[in-house]
ZAMARGU-4260 file (C-alpha; in steps of 0.2 Angstrom, whole numbers, plus 5000, padded with zeros to 4 digits):
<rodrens>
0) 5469/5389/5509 | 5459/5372/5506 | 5444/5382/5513 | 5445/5398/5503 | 5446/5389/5488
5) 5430/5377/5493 | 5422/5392/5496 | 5425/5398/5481 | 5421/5381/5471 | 5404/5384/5480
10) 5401/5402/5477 | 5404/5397/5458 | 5393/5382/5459 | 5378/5393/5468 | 5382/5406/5449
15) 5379/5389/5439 | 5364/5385/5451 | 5358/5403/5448 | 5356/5403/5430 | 5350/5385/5428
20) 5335/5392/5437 | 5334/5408/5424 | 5332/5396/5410 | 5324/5380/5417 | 5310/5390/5426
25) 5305/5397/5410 | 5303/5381/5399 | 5296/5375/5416 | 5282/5385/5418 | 5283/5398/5405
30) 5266/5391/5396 | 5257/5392/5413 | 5261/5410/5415 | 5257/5413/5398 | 5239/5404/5398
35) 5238/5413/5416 | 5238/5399/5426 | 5248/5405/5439 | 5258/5420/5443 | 5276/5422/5441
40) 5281/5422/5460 | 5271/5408/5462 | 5278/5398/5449 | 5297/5400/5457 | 5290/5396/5473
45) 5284/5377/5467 | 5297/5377/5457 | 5311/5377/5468 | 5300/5363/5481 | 5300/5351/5465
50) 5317/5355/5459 | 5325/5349/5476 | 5311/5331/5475 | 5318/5328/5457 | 5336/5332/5461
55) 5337/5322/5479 | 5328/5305/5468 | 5332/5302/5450 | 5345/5317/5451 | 5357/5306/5460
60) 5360/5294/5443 | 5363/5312/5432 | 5376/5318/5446 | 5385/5300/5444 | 5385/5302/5426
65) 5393/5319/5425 | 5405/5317/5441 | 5412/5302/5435 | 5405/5293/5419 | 5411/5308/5405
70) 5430/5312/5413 | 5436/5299/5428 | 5434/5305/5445 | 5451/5308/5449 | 5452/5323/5436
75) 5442/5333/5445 | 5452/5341/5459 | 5443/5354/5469 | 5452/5370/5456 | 5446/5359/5440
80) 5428/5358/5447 | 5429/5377/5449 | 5434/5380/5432 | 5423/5366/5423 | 5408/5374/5435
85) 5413/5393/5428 | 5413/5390/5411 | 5395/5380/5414 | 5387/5396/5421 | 5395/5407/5409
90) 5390/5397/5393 | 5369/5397/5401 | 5373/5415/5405 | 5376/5421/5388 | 5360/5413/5383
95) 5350/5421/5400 | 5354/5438/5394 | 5346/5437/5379 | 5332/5428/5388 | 5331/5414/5380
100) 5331/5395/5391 | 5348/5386/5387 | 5351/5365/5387 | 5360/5367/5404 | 5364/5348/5401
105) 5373/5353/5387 | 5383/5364/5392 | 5387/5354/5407 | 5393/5340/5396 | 5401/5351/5384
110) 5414/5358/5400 | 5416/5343/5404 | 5420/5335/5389 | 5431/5351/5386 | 5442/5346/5401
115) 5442/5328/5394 | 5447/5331/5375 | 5461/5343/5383 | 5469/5329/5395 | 5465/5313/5383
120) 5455/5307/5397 | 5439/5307/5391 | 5426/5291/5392 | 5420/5292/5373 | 5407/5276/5375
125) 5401/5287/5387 | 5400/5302/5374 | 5394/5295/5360 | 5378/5287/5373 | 5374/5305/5378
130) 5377/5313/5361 | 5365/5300/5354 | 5351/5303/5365 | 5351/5323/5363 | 5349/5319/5343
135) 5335/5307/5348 | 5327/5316/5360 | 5320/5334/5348 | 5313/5318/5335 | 5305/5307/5348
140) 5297/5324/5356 | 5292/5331/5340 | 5285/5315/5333 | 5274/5312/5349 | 5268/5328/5347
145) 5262/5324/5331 | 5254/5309/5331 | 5244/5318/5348 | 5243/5333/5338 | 5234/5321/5323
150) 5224/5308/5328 | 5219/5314/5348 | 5221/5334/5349 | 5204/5338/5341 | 5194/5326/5349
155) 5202/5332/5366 | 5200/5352/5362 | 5179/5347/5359 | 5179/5340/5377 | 5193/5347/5388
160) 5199/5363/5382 | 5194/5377/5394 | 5197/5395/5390 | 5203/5404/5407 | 5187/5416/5413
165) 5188/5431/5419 | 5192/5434/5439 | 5198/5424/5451 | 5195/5406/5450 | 5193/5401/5466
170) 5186/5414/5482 | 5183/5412/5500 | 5164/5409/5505 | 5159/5419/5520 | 5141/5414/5521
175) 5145/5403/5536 | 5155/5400/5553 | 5171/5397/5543 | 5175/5404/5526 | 5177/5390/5514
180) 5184/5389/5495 | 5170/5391/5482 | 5173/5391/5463 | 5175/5411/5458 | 5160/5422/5449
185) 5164/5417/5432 | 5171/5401/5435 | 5166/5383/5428 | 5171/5365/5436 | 5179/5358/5420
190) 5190/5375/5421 | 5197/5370/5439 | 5198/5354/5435 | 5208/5359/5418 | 5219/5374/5427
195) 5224/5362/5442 | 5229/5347/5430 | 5241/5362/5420 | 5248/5364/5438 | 5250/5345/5442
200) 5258/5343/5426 | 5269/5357/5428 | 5274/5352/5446 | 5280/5336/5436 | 5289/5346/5424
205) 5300/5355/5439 | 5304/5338/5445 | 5308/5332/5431 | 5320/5349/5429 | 5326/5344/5446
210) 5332/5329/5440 | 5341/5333/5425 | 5350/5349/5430 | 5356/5349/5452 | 5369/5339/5442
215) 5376/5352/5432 | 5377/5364/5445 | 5387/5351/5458 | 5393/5337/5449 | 5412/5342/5447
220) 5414/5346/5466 | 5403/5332/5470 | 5415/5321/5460 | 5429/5327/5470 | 5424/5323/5483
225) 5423/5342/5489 | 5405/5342/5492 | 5394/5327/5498 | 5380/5323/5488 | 5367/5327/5497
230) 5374/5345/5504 | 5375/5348/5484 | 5359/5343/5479 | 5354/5354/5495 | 5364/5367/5489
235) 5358/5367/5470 | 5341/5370/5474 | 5344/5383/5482 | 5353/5393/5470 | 5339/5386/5456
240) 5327/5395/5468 | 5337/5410/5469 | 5339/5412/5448 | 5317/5404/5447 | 5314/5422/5458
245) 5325/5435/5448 | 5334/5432/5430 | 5317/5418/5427 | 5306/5433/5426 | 5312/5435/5410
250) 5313/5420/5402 | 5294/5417/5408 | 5291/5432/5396 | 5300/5422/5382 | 5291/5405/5383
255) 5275/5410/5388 | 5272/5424/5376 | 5285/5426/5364 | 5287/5406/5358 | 5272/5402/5358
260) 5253/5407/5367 | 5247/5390/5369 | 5228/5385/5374 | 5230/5375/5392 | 5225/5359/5384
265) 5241/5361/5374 | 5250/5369/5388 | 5246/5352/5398 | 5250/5340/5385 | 5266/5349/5380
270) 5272/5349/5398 | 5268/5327/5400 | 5277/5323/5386 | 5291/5334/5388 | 5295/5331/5407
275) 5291/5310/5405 | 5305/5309/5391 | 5317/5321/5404 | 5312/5313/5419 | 5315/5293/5409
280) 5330/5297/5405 | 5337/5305/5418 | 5333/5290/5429 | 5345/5281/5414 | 5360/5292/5420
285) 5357/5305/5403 | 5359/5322/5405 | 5346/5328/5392 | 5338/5343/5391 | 5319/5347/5395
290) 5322/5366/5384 | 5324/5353/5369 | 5309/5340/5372 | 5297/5356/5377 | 5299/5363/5360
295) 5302/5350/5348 | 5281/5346/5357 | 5273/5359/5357 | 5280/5362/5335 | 5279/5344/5332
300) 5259/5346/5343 | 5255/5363/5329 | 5261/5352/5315 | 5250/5336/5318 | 5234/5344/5320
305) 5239/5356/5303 | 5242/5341/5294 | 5224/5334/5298 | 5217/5343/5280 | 5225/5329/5270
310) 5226/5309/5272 | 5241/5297/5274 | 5236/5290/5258 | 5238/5307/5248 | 5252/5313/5255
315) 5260/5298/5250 | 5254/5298/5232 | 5260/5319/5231 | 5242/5323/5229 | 5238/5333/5243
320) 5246/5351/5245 | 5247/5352/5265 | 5250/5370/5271 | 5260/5368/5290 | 5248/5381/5300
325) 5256/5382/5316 | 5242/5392/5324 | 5231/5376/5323 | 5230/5373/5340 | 5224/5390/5341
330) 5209/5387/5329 | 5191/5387/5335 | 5187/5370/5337 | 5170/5362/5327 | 5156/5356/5336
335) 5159/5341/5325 | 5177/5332/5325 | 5178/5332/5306 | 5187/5314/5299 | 5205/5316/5291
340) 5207/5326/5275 | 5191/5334/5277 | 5198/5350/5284 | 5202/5367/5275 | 5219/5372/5277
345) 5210/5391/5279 | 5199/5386/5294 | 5215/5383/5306 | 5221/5402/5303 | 5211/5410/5312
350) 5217/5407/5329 | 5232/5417/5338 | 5251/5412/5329 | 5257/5397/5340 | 5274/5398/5336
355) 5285/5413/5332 | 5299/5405/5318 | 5310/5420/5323 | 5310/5415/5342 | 5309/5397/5337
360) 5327/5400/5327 | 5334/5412/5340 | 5329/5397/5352 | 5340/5385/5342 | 5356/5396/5337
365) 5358/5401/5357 | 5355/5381/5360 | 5370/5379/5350 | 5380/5395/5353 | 5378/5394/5374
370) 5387/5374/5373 | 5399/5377/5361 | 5403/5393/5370 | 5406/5384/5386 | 5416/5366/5380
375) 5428/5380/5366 | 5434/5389/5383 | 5435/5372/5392 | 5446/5366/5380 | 5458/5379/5377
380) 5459/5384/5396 | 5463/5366/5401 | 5476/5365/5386 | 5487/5381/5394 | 5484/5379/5411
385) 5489/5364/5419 | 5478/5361/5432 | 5476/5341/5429
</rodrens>
């Protein structure tokens, strides 16, 4: 009987697993599918290599944090687990059918803290630590953006930006004995350079997804001592890989196209910042979630380099009227970096809209939806039945 019901503790974690990799795959690599850095296949492919590096280092701390640090140990029993790990996948699933990339890590905390409020067990210094981090983390992301956005994004478009060329970017020579790797018919060096950073970057940013989410998918039977860490974190990626090659398609879509279409230099920034503050944090124990630091970036990255038409100084004193483009980024950039205030508000709208506010609000209602969803059904589940 023991076995049956680990099996099914492990079938459940593997639906968890499954749509983790739906949403985190898309805020992943969503902006290098859009800018056409790299296919789809491709994409879930590295993802799920990086996934199992970040979970198997840094993911160890998270999985401590959600196995033991919100709800003792003790609570979780091999048919709690199950549970807490059901109402996990079925709080990101309700945001993965309508294709939109949900804070696994909050909805993991929110089962967990379901199962706690329900049984009075529940560590609230550990709470209100988490909690306080995931209202930080949307203003420390959107303020770096800024102030990157501001006083470095121009200067960086004038040397590094690198529209993507037509045809391949890289081909096989076969001028001599052995076919070699040559730069494709259209294709610069700066624009290898430039598309290979975006994938460097974006590798980070699947570790750093890694990291923060094998935990949710295996920390309850981890906990219980059910799984071993290390068959869990094994077991995790798997499933992530499983959800990065199917339900992530979609959510690809929804980043990369419907959010925002962002340039590579600001596919590339967007993805350093975003992944550095996850993968920090996650090293501190937090469950954070990378869908919240990516898009609090790249708005906070549209709104700094709109804001350049007017100075500190007469914002300050109300005397400049600053219109908030957000298809700055998008703007041709001047041959000539011009100094702060000295802008027009009408030159940065003519590029592409970088952000959609419809999708950026649909973003944030399902953000809160999908984790309130899951720790609601936690609660009332654990109030009538008592499994702890």
């Amino acid at each position: 009987m023991v076995m049956e019901v680990l099996a099914l503790g492990v079938l459940v974690a593997v639906f968890v697993g499954f749509n983790i990799g739906g949403s985190s795959t898309g805020i992943a690599w969503g902006p290098a599918v859009g800018a056409g850095v790299v296919s789809k296949t491709g994409a879930a492919a590295i993802m799920t290599v990086f996934v199992f590096v970040g979970g198997w280092t840094v993911g160890r701390n998270v999985i401590d944090t959600l196995g033991e640090g919100i709800v003792p140990a003790s609570v979780f029993t091999l048919e709690v687990s199950i549970a807490v790990l059901f109402f996990i996948g079925l709080g990101i699933l309700v945001a993965n059918v309508f294709g939109v990339p949900v804070p696994t890590s909050m909805t993991a905390v929110g089962s967990i803290a379901g199962v706690g409020l329900a049984t009075g067990t529940l560590n609230w210094a550990t709470m209100g630590r988490i909690v306080s981090w995931w209202v930080v983390t949307p203003v420390v992301a959107f303020w770096i953006g800024g102030v990157v956005g501001r006083y470095l994004y121009p200067y960086l478009d004038r040397y590094v930006k690198v529209d993507r060329s037509p045809g391949a970017l890289l081909v096989l020579d076969r001028s001599g004995s052995l076919p070699q790797p040559a730069l494709g018919p259209n294709t610069t060096s700066r624009e290898l350079v430039t598309t290979v950073g975006i994938l460097l970057i974006c590798c980070y940013m699947a570790f750093s997804a890694g990291a923060s989410n094998v935990a949710n998918a295996v920390a309850p039977l981890v906990g219980s001592g059910a799984l071993d860490v290390n068959v869990g974190i094994a077991l995790a990626t798997l499933a992530i890989g499983l959800g990065a090659f199917t339900i992530a398609r979609r959510t690809m879509d929804s980043v990369g196209n419907d959010l925002t279409e962002l340039p590579l230099l600001a596919a590339l920034i967007v993805a350093l910042v975003a992944s550095t503050i996850t993968t920090f944090l996650s090293w501190l124990g937090i469950p954070i979630s990378l869908v919240m630091a990516t898009v609090m970036t790249i708005v906070g990255l549209g709104w700094g380099r709109a804001s350049r038409t007017a100075t500190v100084g007469d914002i300050a004193r109300g005397e400049a009227d600053v219109e908030l483009s957000m298809n700055a980024l998008t703007a041709e950039a001047p041959s000539d970096v011009p100094r702060m205030g000295e802008e027009r508000p009408e030159e940065l709208t003519e590029g592409a809209d970088l952000v959609n506010p419809r999708a950026v609000a649909r973003f944030v209602s399902l953000w809160i939806i999908g984790p309130s969803f899951a720790a609601g059904l936690s609660y009332l589940f654990f109030s009538v039945v008592p499994l702890v």
